[in-house]
C-alpha positions in Angstrom: -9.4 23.1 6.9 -11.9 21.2 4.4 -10.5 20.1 1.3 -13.6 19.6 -1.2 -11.2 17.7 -4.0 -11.4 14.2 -4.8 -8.2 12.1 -3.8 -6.3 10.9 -6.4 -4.0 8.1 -5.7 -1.3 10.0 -7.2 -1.5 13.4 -5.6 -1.9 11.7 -2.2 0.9 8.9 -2.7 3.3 11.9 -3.8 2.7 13.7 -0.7 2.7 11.2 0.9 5.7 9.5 0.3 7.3 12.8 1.4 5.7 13.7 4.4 7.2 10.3 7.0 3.8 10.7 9.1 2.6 9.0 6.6 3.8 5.4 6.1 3.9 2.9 2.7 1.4 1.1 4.1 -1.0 3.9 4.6 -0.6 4.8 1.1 -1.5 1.0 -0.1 -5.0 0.8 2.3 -5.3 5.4 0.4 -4.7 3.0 -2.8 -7.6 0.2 -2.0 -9.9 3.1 -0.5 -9.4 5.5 -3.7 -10.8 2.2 -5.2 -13.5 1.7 -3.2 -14.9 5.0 -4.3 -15.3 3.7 -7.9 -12.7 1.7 -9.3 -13.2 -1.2 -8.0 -16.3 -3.2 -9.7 -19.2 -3.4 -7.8 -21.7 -6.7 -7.4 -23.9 -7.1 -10.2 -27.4 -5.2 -9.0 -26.2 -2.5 -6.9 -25.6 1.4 -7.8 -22.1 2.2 -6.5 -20.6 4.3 -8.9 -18.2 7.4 -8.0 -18.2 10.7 -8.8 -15.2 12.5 -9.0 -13.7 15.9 -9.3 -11.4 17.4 -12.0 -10.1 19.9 -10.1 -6.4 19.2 -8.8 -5.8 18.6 -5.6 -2.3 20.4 -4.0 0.0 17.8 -2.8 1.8 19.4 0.0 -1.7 20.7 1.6 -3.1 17.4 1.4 -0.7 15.8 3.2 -0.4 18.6 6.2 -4.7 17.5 5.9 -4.4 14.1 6.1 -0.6 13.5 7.9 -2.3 13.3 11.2 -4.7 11.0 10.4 -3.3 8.0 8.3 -1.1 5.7 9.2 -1.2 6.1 12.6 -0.1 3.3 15.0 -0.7 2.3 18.3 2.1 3.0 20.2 4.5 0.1 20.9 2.2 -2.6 19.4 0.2 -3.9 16.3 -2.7 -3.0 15.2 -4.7 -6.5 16.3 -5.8 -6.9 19.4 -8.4 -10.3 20.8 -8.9 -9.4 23.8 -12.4 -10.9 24.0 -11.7 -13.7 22.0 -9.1 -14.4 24.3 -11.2 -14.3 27.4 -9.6 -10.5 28.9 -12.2 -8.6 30.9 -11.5 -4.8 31.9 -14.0 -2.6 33.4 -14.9 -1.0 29.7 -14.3 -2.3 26.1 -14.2 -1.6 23.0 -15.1 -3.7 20.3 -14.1 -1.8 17.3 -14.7 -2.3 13.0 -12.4 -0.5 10.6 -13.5 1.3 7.4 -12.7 0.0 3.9 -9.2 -1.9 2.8 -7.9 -0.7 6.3 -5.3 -3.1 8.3 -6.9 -5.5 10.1 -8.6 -5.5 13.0 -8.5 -2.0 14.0 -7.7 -0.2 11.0 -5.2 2.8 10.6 -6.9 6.0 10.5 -9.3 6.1 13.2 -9.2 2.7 15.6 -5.8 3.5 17.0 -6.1 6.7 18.3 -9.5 6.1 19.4 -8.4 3.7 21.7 -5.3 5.7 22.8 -8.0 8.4 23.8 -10.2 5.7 25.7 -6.9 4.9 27.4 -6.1 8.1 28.3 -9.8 8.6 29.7 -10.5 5.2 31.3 -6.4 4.2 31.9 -5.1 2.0 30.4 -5.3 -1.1 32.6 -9.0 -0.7 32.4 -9.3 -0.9 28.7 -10.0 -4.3 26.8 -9.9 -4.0 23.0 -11.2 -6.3 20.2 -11.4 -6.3 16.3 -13.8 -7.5 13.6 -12.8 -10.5 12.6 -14.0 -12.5 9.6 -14.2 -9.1 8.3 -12.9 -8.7 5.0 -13.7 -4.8 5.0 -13.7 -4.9 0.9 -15.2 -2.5 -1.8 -17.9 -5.0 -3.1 -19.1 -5.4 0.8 -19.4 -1.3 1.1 -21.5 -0.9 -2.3 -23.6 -3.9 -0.6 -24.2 -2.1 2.7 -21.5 -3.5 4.5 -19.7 -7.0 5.2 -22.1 -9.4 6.0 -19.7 -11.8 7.6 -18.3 -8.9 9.8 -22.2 -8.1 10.6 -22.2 -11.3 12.0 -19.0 -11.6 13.4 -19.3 -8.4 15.4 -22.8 -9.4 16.8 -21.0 -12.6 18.3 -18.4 -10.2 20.2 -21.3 -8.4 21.5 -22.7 -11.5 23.2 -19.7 -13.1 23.7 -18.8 -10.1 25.6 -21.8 -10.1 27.8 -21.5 -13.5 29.0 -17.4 -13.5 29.2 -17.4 -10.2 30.9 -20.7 -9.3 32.4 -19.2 -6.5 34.2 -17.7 -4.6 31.6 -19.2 -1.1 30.1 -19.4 -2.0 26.6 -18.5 0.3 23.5 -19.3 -0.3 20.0 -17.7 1.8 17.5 -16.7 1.7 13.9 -15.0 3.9 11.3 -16.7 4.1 7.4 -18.0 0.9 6.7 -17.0 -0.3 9.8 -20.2 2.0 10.8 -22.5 -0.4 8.3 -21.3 -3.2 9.8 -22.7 -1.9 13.4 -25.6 -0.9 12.0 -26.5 -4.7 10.6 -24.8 -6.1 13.8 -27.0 -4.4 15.8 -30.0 -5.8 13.5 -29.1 -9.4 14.7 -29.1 -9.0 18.0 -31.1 -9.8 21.1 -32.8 -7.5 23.3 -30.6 -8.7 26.3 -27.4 -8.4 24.0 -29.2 -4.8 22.8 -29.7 -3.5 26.3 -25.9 -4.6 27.7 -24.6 -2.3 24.7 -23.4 0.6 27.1 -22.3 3.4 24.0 -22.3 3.1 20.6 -19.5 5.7 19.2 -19.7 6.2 14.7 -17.1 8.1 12.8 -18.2 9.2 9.2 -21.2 7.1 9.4 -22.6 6.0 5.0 -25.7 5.3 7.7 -26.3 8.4 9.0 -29.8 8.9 10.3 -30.6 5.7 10.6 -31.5 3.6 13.8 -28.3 1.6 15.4 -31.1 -1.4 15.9 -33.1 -1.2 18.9 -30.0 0.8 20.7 -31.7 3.3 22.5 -30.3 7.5 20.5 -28.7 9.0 23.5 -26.6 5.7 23.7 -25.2 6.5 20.6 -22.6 9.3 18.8 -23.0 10.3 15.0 -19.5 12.1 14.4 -19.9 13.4 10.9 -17.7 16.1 9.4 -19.0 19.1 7.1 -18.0 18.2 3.7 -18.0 14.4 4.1 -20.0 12.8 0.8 -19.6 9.5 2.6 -22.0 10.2 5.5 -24.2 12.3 2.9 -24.8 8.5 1.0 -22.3 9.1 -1.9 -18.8 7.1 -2.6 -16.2 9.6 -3.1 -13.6 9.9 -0.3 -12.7 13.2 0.7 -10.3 15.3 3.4 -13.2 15.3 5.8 -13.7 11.6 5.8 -10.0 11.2 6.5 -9.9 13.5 9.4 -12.0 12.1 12.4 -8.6 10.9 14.5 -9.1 14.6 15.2 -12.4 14.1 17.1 -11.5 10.8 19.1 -10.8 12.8 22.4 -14.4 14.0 22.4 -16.0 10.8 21.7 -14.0 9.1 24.6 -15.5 11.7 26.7 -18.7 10.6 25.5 -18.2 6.8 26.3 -16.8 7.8 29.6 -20.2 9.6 30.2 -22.1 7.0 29.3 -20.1 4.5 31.2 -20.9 6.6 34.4 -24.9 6.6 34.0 -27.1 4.7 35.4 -29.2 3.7 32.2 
């Protein structure tokens, strides 16, 4: 089901509120995204306005659209996790950025069941996870491309990651502008910190199309839905672009494959 209505903060936070998959806090980062799409004032030189749709959106079939989606936890812990920064090697990671306002530093919507499916795949002894920090993930930074100092933060983990755990498959992956911020991470890199890069895994990419650096395009998954105006290049957020927890079994399979080849 693709809704193609423009979420208001007030039709979602209704249904949301009375739907319990759905939690406060989700609501707040709905809140700060709504306001990414156009509310929020841009920096002085760039063209981020929104566009937005009159047409009323249904509350109770937005939130059976969306429930499974946001605010979604990882199960019996936070939503941080360091494991590089903290020196933790496991035969595959994950170094993850979350979309716009999300929690840091795996977001809500699609970093933590993304890694549940990678755990379910790999096991989850096997699985190191780390977050963008220095990330501030904020609506000025989308309408700029993305967060420069996640750009850089994120292209630290990568080589920080080869040298603390040479051995590891590595995936990169991010969510929205979390996707931006590969994009430029993967700018900055090195061609030894380039090749290392084992998968490169993008959920509702504004970049689609574009080159992940000098990553190598059957390293790396586009996962853009139908009806999504944020991977067409536009700003206004809709059912599609909230949607992609549904597609994070797939894209495990995809790193796993990757993990297994030779190149």
């Amino acid at each position: 089901m693709k809704l193609h209505t423009f979420l208001t903060f007030s039709s979602f936070s209704a249904a949301a509120l009375a739907n319990p998959a759905v939690t406060p806090a989700a609501v707040a980062d709905h809140q700060a995204m709504q306001e990414r799409a156009g509310t929020t004032p841009t920096p002085t030189g760039t063209a981020c306005t929104a566009t937005t749709s009159p047409a009323p959106v249904n509350s109770a079939t937005l939130a059976a659209a969306v429930a499974g989606c946001v605010g979604i936890q990882l199960a019996g812990t936070n939503d941080t996790r360091n494991d590089i920064v903290n020196k933790i090697c496991k035969p595959f990671t994950l170094i993850f950025a979350r979309g716009t306002s999300e929690d840091p530093n795996l977001g809500n919507i699609v970093g933590p069941p993304f890694i549940d499916a990678l755990n379910a795949t790999f096991g989850t002894n096997n699985v190191a996870v780390q977050g963008v920090n220095n990330y501030p993930a904020s609506a000025p930074e989308f309408c700029i491309g993305g967060s420069p100092e996640g750009s850089q933060n994120l292209a630290q983990l990568i080589s920080q990651t080869r040298t603390e755990c040479p051995n590891t498959k590595l995936c990169v992956s991010g969510y929205s502008q979390g996707c931006q911020v590969v994009h430029n991470a993967a700018s900055q890199l090195s061609a030894t910190d380039t090749a290392f890069i084992n998968s490169v895994v993008l959920f509702g990419d504004p970049d689609q199309g574009k080159p992940v650096g000098k990553v190598p395009s059957y390293k790396v998954s586009t996962d853009c839905h139908a009806g999504d105006n944020i991977c067409a290049g536009g700003e206004t957020i809709l059912e599609p672009h909230l949607s992609y927890c549904h597609d994070v079994a797939a894209e495990a399979a995809f790193a796993k494959a990757r993990s297994l080849a030779s190149n």
